[in-house]
C-alpha positions in Angstrom: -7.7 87.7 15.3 -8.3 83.9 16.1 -9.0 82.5 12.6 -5.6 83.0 11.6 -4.0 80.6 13.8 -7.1 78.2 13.3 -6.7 78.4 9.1 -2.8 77.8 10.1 -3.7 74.8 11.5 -6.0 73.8 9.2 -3.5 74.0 6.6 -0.8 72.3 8.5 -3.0 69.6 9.2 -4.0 69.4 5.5 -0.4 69.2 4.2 0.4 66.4 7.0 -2.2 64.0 5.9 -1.4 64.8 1.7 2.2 63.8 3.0 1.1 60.7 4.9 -1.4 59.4 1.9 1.8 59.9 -0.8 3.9 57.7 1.3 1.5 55.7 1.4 1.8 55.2 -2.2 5.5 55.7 -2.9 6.8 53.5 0.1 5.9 50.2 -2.2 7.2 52.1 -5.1 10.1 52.3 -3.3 10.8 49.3 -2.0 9.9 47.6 -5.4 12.6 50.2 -6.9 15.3 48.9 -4.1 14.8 45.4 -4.4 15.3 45.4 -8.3 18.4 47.0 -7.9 19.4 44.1 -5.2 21.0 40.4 -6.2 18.3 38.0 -6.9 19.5 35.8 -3.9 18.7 38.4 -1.4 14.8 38.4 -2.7 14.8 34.9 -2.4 15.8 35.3 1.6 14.4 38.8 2.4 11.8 39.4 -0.3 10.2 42.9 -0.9 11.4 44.8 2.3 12.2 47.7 3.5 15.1 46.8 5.8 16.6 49.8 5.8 15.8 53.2 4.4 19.1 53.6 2.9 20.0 51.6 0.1 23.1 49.1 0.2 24.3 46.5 -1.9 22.8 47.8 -5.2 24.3 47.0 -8.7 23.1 47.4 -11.8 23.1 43.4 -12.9 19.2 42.6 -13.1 19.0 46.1 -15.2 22.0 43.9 -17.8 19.8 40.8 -17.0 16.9 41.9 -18.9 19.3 42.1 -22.6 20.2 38.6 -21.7 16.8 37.4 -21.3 16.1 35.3 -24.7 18.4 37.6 -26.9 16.6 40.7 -25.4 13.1 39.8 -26.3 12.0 41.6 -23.3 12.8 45.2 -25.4 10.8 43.3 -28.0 7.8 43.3 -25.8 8.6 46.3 -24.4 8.6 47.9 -28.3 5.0 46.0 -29.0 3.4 47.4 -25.8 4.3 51.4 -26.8 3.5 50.3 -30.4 -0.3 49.5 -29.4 -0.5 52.0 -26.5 -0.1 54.7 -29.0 -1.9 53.1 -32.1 -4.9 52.1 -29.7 -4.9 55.8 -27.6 -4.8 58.2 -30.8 -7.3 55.9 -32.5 -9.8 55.5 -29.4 -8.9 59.5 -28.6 -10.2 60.6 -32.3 -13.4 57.5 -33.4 -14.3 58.0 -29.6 -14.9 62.1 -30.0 -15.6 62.2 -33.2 -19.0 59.9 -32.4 -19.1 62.3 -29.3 -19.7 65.4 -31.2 -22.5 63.5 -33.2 -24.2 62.9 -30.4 -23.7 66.0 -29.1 -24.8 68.6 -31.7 -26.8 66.3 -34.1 -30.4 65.8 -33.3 -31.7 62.9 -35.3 -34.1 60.5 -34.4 -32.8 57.4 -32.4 -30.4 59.7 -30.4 -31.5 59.1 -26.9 -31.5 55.4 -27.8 -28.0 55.6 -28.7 -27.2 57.3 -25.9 -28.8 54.9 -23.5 -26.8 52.2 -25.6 -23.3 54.4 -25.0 -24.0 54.3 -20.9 -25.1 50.5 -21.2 -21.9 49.3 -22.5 -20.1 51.3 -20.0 -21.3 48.9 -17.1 -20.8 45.5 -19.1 -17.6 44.0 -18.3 -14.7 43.3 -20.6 -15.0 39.7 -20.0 -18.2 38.8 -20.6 -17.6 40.1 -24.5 -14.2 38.1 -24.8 -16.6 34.9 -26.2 -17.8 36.6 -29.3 -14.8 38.8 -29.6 -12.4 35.9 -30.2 -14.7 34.6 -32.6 -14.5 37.4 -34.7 -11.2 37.5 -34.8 -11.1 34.2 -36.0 -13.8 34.8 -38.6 -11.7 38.0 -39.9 -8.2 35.9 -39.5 -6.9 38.8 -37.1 -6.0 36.1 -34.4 -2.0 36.3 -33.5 -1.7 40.0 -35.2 -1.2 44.0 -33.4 -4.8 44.9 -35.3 -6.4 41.9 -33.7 -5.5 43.2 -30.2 -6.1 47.0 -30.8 -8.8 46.7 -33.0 -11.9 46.1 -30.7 -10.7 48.7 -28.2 -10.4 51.5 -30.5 -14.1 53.1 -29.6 -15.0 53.5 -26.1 -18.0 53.9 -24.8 -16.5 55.2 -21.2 -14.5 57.9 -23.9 -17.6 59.0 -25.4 -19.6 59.8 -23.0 -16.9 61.8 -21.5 -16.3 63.4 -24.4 -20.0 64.2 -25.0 -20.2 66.1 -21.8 -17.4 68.6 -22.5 -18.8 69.2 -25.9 -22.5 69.9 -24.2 -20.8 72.2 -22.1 -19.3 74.2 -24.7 -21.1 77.4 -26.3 -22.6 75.9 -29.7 -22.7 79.3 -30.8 -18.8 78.8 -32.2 -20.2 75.9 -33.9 -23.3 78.0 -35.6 -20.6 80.8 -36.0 -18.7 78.3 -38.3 -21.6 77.1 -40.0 -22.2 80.5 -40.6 -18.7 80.9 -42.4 -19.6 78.4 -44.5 -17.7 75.4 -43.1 -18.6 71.8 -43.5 -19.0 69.7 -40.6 -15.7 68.3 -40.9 -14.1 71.7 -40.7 -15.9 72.4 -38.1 -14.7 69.8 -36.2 -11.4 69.8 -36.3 -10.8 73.7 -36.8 -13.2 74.6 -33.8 -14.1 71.6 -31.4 -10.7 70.1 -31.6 -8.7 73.0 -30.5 -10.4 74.0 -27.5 -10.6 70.1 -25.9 -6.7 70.0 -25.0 -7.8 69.7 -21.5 -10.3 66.6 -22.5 -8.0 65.0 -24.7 -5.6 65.1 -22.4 -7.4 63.3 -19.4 -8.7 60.5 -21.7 -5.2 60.4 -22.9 -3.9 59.0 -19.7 -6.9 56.9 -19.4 -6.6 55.5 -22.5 -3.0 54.6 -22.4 -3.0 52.9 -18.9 -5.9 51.0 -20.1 -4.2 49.6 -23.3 -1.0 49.6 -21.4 -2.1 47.1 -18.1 -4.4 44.8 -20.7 -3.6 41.6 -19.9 -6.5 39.5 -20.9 -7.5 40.3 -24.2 -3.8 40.1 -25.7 -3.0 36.8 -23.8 -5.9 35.6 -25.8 -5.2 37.2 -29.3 -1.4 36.6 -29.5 0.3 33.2 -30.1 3.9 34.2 -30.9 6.6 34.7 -28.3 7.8 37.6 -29.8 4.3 39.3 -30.8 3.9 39.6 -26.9 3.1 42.6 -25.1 5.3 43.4 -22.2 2.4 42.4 -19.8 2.7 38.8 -20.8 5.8 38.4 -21.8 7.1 39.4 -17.9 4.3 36.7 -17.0 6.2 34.0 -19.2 9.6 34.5 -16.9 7.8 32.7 -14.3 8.1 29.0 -15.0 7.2 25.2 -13.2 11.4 25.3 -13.6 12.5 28.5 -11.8 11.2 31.8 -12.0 13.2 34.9 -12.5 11.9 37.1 -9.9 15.1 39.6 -10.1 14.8 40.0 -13.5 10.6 40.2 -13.3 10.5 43.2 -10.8 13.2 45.1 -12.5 11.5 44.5 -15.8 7.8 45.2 -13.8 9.6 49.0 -12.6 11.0 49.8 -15.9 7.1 49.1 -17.6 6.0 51.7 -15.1 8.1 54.6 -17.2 5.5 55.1 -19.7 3.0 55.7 -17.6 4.9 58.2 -15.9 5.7 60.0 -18.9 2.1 60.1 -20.2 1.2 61.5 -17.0 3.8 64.2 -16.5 3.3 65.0 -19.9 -0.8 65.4 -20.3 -1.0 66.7 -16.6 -1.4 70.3 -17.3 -4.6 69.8 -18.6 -5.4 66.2 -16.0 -7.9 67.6 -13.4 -9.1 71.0 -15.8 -10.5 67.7 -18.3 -11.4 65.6 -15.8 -13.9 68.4 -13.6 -15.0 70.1 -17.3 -16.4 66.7 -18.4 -17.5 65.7 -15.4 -20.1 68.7 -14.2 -21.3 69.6 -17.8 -24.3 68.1 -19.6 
């Protein structure tokens, strides 16, 4: 008779704090989203506040701002950054678990090695390979081009050992059902592994795509041309020794967050099933 109450609580108290944590996250969401929708002067007096809840004095003049901005090069970036994202993601997504399912069901000699190798590159950081990167991009002429950029990112270690976990956790019975059938390895693959690792693909989906999405670094170093620039560094050029455009930089910063968005809303049926599965297995 008491626990009712008590589990009322206890949910009540659960729902209050999810609500206080995602404010917590959308209040500078919001505020960013207000103040690009404000004339630049007022950031230049107010900055990023929240003065009042309610919006007031909003136009739609830093959104037209960003066609004027060099002959609308900023849709140019805009274009380069989804042209990568993708590229980079659905290569990384397939090299990444198709090296995964090697390790996975193969048992050759060398494997734990490899494997050891796989985790060891997952706690080097990105910058300490950006020396010897760059000089292979000038030794293979891919400096200032997309493949130069999307290239060395298109296996990941973090991916594959993700990947290798889900496949260790599925029944390899399906895959000596299919050998059984007479299918190649190939077929095997993609007719049986592939179809039941939505969930996986999915979570490294997102991953992927914020990761080649937010990379600042490595394409700042790759690209020369102004209109080769991702959208990262292009909004980093509107900010000059002669003035710098903060209107036009936050609205352009809020629209770069829609992609993002729509990766999410689009993979996240199969987000937190892919990320527990490849977590727990192995």
């Amino acid at each position: 008779m008491n626990r009712k109450p008590h589990t009322q609580a206890k949910t009540i108290a659960k729902h209050v704090l999810l609500i206080a944590l995602c404010l917590i996250y959308l209040v500078p969401l919001y505020s960013l989203a207000l103040a690009s929708f404000r004339p630049g002067r007022d950031l230049l007096r107010y900055g990023i506040t929240l003065q009042t809840l309610i919006p007031t004095d909003l136009n739609l003049e830093n959104f037209k701002g960003l066609f004027n901005i060099r002959d609308g090069i900023y849709f140019t970036w805009y274009g380069n950054s989804l042209f990568i994202m993708l590229i980079q993601t659905m290569l990384a997504l397939f090299f990444s678990s198709f090296v995964a399912y090697g390790l996975s069901v193969y048992r050759f000699k060398g494997r734990k090695f490899v494997t050891t190798l796989v985790i060891f590159l997952m706690l080097v950081p990105m910058q300490i390979l950006i020396l010897p990167l760059y000089k292979l991009m000038i030794t293979v002429k891919l400096m200032d081009h997309f493949l130069g950029v999307f290239l060395p990112m298109i296996v990941s270690p973090f991916a594959i050992f993700f990947f290798k976990q889900y496949i260790e956790g599925l029944p390899h019975d399906l895959i000596d059902a299919g050998r059984v059938d007479g299918l190649n390895e190939y077929s095997i693959f993609f007719r049986i592994i592939v179809p039941i690792m939505p969930p996986a693909f999915s979570a490294m989906a997102i991953f992927m795509s914020m990761q080649s999405w937010n990379n600042f670094l490595w394409p700042l170093i790759v690209l020369r041309s102004g209109n080769k620039f991702t959208l990262p560094i292009g909004l980093n050029t509107l900010l000059t020794p002669y003035g710098n455009n903060y209107d036009l930089l936050i609205m352009g910063s809020l629209a770069a967050t829609l992609p993002i968005i729509v990766v999410f809303i689009f993979f996240q049926r199969y987000f937190i099933a892919g990320l527990t599965s490849g977590g727990v297995k192995g």
